[in-house]
ZAKOL-105683 format. One record per residue (C-alpha): residue number from 1; residue in one letter; z, x, y. Coordinates in Angstrom, 2 decimals. Example, Ala and Ser with C-alpha at 12.3 -4.5 7.8 and 13.67 -1.06 7.14 Angstrom:
1:a:7.80:12.30:-4.50 .
2:s:7.14:13.67:-1.06 .
end
This chain:
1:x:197.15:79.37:99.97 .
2:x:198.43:77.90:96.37 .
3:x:198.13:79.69:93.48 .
4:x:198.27:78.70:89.87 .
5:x:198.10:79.96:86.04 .
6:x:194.55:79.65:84.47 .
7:x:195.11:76.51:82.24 .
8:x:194.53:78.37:79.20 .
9:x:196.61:80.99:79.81 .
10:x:199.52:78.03:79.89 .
11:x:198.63:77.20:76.70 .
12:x:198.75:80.40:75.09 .
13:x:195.16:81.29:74.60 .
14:x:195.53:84.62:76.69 .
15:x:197.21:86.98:77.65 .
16:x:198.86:86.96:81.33 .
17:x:196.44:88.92:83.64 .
18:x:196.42:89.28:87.40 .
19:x:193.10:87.97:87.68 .
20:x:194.11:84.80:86.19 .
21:x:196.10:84.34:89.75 .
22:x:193.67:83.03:91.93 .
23:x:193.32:80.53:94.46 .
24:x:191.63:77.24:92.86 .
25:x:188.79:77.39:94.10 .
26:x:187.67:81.03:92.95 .
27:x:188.71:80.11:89.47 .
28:x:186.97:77.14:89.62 .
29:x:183.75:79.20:90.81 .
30:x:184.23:82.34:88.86 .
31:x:182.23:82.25:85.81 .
32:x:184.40:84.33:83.38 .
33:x:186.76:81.05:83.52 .
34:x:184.17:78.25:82.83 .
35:x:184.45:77.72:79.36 .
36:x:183.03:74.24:79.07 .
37:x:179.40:73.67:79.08 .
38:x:179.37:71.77:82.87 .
39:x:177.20:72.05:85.84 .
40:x:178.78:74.23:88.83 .
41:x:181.43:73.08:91.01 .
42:x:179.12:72.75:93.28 .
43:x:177.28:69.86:91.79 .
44:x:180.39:68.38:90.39 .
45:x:182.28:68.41:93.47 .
46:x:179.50:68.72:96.25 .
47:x:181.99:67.68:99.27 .
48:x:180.20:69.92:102.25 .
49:x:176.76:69.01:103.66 .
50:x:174.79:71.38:105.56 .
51:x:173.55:69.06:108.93 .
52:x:171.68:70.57:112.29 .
53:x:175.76:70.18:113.54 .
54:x:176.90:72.09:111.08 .
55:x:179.04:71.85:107.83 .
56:x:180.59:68.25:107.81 .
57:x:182.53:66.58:104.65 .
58:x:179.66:64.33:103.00 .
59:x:180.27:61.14:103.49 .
60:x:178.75:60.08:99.86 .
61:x:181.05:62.07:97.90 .
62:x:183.02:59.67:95.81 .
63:x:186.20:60.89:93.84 .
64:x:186.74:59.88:90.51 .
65:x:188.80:62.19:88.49 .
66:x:188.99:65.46:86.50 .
67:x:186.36:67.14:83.61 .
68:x:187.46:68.55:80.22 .
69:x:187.39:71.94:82.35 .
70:x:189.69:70.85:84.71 .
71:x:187.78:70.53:87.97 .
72:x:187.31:67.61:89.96 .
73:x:184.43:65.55:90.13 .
74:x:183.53:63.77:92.40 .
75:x:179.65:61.25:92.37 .
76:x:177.61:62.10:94.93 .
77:x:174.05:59.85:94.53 .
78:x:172.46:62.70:96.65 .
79:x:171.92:64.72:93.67 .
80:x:170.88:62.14:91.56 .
81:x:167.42:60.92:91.07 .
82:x:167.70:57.16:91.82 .
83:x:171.05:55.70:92.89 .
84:x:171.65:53.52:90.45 .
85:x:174.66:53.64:87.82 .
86:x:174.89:51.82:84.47 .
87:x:178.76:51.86:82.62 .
88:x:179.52:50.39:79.45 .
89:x:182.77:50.38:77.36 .
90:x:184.59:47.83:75.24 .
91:x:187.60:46.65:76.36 .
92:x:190.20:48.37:77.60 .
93:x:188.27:51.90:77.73 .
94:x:188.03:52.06:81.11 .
95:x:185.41:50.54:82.03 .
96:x:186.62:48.19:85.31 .
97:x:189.55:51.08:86.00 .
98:x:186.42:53.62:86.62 .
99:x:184.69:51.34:89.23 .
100:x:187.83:50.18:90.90 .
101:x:188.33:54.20:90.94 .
102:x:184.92:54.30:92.64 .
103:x:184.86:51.51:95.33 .
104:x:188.82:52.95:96.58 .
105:x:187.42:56.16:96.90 .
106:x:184.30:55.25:98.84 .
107:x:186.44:53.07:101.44 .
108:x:188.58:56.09:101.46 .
109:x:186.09:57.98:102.74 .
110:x:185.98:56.73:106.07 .
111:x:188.83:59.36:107.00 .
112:x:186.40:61.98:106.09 .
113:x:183.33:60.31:108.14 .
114:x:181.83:62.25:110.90 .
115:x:182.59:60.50:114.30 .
116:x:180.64:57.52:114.75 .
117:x:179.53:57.00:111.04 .
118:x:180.06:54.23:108.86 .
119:x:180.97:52.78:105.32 .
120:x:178.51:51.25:104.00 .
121:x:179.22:47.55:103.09 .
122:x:180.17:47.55:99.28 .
123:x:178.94:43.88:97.79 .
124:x:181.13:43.19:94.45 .
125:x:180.22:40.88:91.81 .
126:x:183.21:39.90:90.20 .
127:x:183.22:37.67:86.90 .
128:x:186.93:37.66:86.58 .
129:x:188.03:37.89:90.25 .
130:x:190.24:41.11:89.30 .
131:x:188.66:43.03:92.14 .
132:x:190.35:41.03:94.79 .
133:x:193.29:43.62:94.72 .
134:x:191.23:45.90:96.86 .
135:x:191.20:43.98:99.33 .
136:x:194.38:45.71:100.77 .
137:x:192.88:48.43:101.47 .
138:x:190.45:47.22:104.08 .
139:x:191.65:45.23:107.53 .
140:x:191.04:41.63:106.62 .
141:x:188.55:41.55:109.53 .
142:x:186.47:43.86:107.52 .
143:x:186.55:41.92:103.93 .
144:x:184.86:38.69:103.23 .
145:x:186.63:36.85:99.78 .
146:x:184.20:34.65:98.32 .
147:x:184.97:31.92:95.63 .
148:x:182.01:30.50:94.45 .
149:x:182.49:27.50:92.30 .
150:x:186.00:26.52:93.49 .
151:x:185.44:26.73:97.31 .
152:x:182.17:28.55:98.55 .
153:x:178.46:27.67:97.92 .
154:x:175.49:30.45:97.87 .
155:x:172.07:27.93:98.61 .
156:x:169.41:30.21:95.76 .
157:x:166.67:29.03:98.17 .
158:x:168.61:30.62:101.02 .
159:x:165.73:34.02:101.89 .
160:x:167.75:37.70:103.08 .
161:x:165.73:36.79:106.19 .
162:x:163.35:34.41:107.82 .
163:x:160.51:36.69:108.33 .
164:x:159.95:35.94:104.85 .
165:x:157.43:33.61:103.88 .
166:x:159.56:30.58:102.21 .
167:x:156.40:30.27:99.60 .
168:x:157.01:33.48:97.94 .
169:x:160.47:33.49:98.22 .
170:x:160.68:30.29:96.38 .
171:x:158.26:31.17:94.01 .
172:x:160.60:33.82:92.75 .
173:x:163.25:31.74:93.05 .
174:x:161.63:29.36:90.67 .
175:x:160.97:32.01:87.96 .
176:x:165.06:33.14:88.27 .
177:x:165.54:29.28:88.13 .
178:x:163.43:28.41:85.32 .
179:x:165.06:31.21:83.08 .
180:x:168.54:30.53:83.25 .
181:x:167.58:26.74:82.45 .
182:x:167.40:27.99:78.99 .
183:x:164.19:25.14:78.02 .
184:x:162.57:25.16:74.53 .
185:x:160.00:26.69:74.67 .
186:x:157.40:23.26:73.99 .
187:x:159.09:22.20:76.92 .
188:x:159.53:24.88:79.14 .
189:x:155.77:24.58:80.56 .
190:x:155.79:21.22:81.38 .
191:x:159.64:21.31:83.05 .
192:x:158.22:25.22:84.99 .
193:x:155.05:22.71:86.37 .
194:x:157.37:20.13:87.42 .
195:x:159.62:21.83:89.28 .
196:x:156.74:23.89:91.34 .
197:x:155.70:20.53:91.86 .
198:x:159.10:19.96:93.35 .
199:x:159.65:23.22:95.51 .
200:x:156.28:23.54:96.91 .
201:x:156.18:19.84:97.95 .
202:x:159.95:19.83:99.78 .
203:x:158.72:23.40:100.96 .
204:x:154.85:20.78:102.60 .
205:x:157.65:18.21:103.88 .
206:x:159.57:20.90:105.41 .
207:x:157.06:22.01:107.74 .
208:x:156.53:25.46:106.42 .
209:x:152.60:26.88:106.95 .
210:x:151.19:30.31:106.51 .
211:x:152.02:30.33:110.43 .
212:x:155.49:32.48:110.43 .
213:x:156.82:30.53:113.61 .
214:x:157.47:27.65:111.01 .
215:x:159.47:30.25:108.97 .
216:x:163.07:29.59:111.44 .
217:x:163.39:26.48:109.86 .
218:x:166.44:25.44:107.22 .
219:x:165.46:26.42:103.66 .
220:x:165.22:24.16:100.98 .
221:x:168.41:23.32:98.56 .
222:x:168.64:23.15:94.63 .
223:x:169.65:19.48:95.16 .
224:x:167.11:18.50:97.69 .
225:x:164.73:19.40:94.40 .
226:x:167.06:17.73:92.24 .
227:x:166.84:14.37:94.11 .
228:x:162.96:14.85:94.38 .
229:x:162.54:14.83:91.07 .
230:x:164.89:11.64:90.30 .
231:x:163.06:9.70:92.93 .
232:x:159.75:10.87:90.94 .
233:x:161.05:9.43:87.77 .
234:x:162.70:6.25:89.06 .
235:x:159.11:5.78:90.54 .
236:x:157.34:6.05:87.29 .
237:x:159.89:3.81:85.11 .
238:x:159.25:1.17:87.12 .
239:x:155.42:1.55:86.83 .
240:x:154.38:-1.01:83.90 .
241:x:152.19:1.54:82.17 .
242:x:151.77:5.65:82.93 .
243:x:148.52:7.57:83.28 .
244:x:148.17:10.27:81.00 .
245:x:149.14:12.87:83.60 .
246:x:152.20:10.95:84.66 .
247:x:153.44:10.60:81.35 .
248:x:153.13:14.57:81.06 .
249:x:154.92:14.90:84.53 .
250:x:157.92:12.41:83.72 .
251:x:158.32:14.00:80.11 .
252:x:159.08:17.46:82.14 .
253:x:161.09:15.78:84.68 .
254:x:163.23:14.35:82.34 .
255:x:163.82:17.48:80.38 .
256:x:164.36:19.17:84.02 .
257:x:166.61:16.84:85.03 .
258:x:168.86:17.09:81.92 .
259:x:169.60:20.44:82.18 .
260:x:169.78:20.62:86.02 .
261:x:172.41:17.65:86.18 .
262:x:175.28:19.83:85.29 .
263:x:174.47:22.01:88.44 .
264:x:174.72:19.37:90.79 .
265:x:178.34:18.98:90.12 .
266:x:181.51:20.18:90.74 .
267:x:182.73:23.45:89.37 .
268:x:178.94:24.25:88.55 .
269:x:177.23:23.23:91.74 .
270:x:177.68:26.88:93.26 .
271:x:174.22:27.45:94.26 .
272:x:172.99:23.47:94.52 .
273:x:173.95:22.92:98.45 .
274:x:173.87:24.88:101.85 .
275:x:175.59:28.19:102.14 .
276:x:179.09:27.42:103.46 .
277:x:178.79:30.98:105.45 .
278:x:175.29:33.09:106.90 .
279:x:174.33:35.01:104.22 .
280:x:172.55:37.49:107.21 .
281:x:176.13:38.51:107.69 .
282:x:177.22:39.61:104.88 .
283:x:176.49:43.22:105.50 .
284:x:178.69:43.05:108.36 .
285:x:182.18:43.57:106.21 .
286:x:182.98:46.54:104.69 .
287:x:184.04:44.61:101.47 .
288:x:182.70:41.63:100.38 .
289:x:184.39:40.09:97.07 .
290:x:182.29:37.83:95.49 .
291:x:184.48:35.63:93.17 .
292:x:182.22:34.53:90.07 .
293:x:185.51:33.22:87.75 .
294:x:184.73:29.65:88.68 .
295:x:180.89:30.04:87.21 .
296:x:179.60:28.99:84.19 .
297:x:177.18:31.58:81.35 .
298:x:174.37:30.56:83.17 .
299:x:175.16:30.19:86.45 .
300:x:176.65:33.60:86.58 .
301:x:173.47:34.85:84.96 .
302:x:171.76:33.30:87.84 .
303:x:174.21:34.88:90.31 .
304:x:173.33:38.29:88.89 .
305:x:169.97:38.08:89.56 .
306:x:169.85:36.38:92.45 .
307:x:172.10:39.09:94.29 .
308:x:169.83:42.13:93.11 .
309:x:166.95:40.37:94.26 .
310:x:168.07:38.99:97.52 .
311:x:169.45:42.59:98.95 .
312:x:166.49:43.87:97.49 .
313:x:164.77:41.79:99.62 .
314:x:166.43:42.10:102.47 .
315:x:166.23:46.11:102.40 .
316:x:162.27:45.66:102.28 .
317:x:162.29:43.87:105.27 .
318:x:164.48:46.43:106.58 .
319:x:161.83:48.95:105.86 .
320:x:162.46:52.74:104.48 .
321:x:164.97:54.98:105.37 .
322:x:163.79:58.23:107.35 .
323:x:166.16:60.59:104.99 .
324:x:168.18:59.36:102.35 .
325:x:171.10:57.37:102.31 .
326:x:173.08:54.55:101.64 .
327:x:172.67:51.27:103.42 .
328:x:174.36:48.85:100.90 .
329:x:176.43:49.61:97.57 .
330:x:175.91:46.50:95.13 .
331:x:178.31:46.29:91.93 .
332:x:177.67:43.55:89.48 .
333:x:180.75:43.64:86.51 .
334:x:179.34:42.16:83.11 .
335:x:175.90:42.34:84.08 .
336:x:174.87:40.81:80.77 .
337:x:171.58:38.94:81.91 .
338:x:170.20:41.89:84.44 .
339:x:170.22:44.44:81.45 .
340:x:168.13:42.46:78.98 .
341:x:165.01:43.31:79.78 .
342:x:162.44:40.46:80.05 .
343:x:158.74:41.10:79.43 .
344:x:156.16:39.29:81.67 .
345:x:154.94:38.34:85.54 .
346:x:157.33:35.05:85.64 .
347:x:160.31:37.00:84.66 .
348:x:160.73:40.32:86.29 .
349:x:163.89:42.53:86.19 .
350:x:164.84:43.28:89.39 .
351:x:166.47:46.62:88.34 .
352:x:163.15:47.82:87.51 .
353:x:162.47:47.35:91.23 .
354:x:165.31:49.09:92.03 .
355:x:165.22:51.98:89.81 .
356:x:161.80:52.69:91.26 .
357:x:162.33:52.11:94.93 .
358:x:165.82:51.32:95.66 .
359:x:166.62:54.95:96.84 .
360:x:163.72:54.57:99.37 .
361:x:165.20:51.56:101.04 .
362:x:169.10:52.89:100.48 .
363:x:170.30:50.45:97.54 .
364:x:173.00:51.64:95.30 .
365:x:173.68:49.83:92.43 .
366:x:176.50:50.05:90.25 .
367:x:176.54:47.58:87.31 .
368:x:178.66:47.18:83.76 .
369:x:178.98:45.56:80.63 .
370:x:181.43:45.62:77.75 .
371:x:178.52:44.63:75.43 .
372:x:176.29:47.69:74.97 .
373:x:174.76:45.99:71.44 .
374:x:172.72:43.49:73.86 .
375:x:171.30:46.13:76.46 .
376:x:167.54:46.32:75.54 .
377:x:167.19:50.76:74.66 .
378:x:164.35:50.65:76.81 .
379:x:166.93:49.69:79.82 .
380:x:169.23:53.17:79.65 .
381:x:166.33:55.15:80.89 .
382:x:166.04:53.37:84.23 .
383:x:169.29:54.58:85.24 .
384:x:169.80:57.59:87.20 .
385:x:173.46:57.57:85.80 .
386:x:175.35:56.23:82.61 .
387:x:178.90:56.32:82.15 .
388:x:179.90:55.51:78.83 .
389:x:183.44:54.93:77.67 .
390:x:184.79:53.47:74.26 .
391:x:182.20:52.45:71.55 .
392:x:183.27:51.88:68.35 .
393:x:179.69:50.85:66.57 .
394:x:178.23:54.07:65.19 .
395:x:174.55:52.22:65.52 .
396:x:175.32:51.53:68.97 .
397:x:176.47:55.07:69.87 .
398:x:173.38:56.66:68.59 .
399:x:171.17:53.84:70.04 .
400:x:172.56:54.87:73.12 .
401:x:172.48:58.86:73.15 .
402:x:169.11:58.53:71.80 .
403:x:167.69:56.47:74.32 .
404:x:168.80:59.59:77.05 .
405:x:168.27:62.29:75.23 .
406:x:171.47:63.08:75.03 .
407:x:172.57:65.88:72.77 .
408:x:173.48:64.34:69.18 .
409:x:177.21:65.69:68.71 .
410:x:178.17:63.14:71.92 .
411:x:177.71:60.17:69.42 .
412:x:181.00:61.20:67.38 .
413:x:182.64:62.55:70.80 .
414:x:181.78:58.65:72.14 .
415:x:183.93:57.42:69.40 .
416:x:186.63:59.59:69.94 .
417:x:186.85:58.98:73.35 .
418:x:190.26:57.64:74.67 .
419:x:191.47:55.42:77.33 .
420:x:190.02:56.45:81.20 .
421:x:187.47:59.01:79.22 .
422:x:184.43:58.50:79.48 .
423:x:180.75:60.56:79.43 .
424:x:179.25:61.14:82.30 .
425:x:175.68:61.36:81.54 .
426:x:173.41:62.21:85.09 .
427:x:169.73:62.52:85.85 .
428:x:169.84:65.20:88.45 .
429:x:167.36:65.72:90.80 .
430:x:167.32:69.39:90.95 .
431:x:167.60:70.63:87.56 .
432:x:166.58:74.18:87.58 .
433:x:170.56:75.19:86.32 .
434:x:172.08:75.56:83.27 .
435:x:173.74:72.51:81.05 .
436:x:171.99:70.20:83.66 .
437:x:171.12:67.44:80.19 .
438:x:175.01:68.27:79.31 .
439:x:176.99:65.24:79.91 .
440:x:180.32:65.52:81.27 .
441:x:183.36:64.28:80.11 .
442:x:185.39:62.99:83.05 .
443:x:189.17:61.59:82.99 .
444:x:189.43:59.03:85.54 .
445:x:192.25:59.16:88.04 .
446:x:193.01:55.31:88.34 .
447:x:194.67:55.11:91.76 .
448:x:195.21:51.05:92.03 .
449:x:198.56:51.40:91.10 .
450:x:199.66:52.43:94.41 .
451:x:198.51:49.49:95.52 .
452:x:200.55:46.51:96.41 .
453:x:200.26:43.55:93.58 .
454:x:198.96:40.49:94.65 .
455:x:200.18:36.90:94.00 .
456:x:197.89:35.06:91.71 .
457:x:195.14:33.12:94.20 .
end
């Protein structure tokens, strides 16, 4: 059994004593030796799960580093009250170094998996393709590499499954759409009715009823509606004089068609023709690296929210989970467009949906951004978790600590944080124990230098 001098005791703060001799793990628990204001070990390291088989090694502990108080902790979304995980940091604090941290240590866990169990399939979002380096650490069997823009194409029309009814699929669709157009508002009613219009008429021609057997059939594209459209214009030029209506109708077109063009082309056609792979399989790999360099502001905006809603989708039609768990681990870096929060029917936030029901149907979301200042406050309290690493801005610092209620002296630690610190901030489920609103200051332990590096793609 090791042994080892109580920290402080190495520092000079006391004097020796043989009770300062102990195996970790009873100084860890012992309280005379927790001197920072953390939750128990227990909580911060909660490795063994209690099962009708016994005491197994829980498969959702994740390892990321060490606290202020030197124990290890490790994020567990068991204890937490919805699964989902919000980090921000400017550059260079830490930020993408704490979720590489995370998604090595989750694959890692496999070795700790009872018999029979399984990873489940972690979906990245990556703006800068950096995340590809983790790739080595999973058979290539088991990872699907993505490059949208440059190679692969994601159809937005494409449902998570065809026992969906095509009509309100697309009808979302058309709201996500619509939003990331970025129309005037004088014009964005007329261009919205125009492009229903197009959808739900493509959707008639298609075949699809309220009769679900019509449902197998190919969904519509982005440039099927394009083309629609044109032909509806190139119809009405040649018309001598315009009804009233139709001069409404080609206005919007026109104004559609202007700001869809750009789409339809290469490197920002992305999401404008058929999926170049079944998007049904995509839970099939335990890594999937999705490979959003090649993207433009928009379309990546689009790409966010498409991806929360379409596994959110696909996890309804899966239906609930008995007991809790973790069917699918989304991370989305530089979430930008997901965490400002839109107001209104046409333009829900699909982490709303998640932070109300995504632990339900097993969702875990882990998203980022380097850009706290344009995070609506309101957003912060939908997350069960926030991780916050450098943040310079004093306004931003107590924006944030306000908006969870954290205690006020963690705006000046914020600013003093260094590189790979960063506060810890949890909503736990059970919180009948001390310090459970303390937030915890966590070192990460970056292990992605011992991996191979990879030539340039």
């Amino acid at each position: 059994m090791s042994f080892r001098i109580y920290y402080e005791q190495e520092k000079g703060g006391e004097k020796p004593h043989p009770f300062n001799y102990m195996p970790d793990d009873v100084v860890y628990r012992c309280p005379w030796f927790l001197g920072d204001p953390e939750p128990p070990l227990k909580l911060l390291y909660p490795l063994l799960l209690e099962t009708e088989r016994g005491t197994v090694i829980d498969p959702l502990t994740i390892y990321i580093g060490w606290t202020a108080s030197k124990k290890p902790f490790a994020y567990n979304p068991r204890y937490i009250v919805n699964p989902l995980i919000l980090v921000v940091g400017t550059p260079g604090a830490g930020k993408s170094a704490t979720l590489k941290t995370f998604i090595y240590n989750l694959l890692r866990n496999e070795h700790f998996m009872e018999r029979g169990q399984k990873i489940p399939p972690i979906v990245v979002v990556d703006p800068e393709g950096e995340y590809a380096v983790l790739k080595q650490l999973v058979n290539p069997a088991d990872v699907l590499h993505l490059k949208l823009g440059r190679r692969d194409y994601i159809n937005v029309f494409d449902r998570p499954s065809k026992s969906i009814n095509p009509m309100v699929w697309y009808m979302r669709m058309l709201a996500v759409i619509q939003k990331f157009l970025y129309i005037s508002p004088a014009q964005a009613s007329q261009a919205y009715r125009v492009l229903k219009r197009a959808i739900l008429s493509l959707a008639e021609e298609r075949g699809f009823t309220a009769d679900p057997t019509t449902w197998l059939k190919p969904d519509i594209t982005l440039e099927e509606v394009y083309k629609w459209i044109e032909s509806k214009v190139d119809q009405l030029e040649k018309k001598k004089k315009m009804e009233p209506d139709e001069r409404l109708f080609y206005r919007g077109a026109l104004t559609l068609t202007s700001r869809l063009d750009p789409w339809m082309y290469p490197p920002n056609d992305a999401f404008s023709k058929k999926s170049t792979f079944d998007l049904s399989k995509i839970f099939q790999y335990k890594l999937v690296v999705l490979d959003a360099r090649g993207l433009s502001k928009e379309l990546f905006g689009l790409f966010s929210y498409w991806i929360a809603y379409w596994v959110y989708g696909l996890m309804l039609e899966r239906g609930p989970l008995p007991a809790f768990g973790v069917r699918v681990v989304l991370m989305i870096d530089e979430a930008w467009a997901l965490l400002r929060r839109t107001e209104g029917k046409e333009e829900e936030n699909p982490l709303e949906a998640l932070a109300r029901r995504g632990r339900k149907y097993g969702i875990m979301i882990v998203v980022a951004s380097q850009t706290p200042e344009d995070i609506d406050k309101k957003m912060f309290s939908l997350f069960g978790t926030l991780v916050t690493g450098i943040i310079p801005s004093d306004e931003m610092r107590k924006k944030l600590v306000e908006s969870r209620g954290m205690p006020e002296r963690f705006a000046k630690k914020i600013g003093e944080l260094s590189q790979g610190e960063l506060v810890w901030h949890i909503n736990w489920r059970n919180r009948d124990f001390p310090m459970s609103n303390v937030p915890i200051l966590v070192k990460t332990d970056y292990p992605i230098k011992e991996l191979i590096q990879i030539q340039s793609d």
